[in-house]
Residue, then its C-alpha position, 0 to 999 in steps of 0.5 A: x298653148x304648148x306643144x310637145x314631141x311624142x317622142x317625150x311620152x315614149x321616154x316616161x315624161x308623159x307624167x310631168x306633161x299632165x301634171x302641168x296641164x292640171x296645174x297651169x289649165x293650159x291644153x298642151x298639142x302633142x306632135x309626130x313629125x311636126x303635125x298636131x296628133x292630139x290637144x291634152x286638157x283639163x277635164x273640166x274644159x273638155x266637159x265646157x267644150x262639149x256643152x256648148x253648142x256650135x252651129x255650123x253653116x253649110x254652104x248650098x250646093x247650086x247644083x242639080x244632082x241629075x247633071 
């Protein structure tokens, strides 16, 4: 997975940037001050991503909501 600086979309390179996440399928982060802000990827992998079901474990509170 590739990162990338915001600061590249506010320099008219953002078409380059999607045009490789088309072309190689490979999601790319975008970062702003060294933390992740967005993932860029395909649409056909946003759409396997939100087909799948995820099941989550919730750990169990042991205690009482009256203490």
């Amino acid at each position: 997975m590739r990162m990338e600086k915001l600061t590249k979309f506010n320099r008219g390179q953002s078409s380059k940037i999607f045009k490789s996440v088309v072309e190689t399928g490979d999601p790319v982060v975008v970062t702003q001050h060294n933390a992740a802000m967005v993932v860029i990827l395909t649409a056909e992998e946003y759409m396997q991503l939100t087909q799948k079901t995820i099941q989550v474990e919730l750990p169990i509170c042991e205690k009482s909501l009256e203490d």
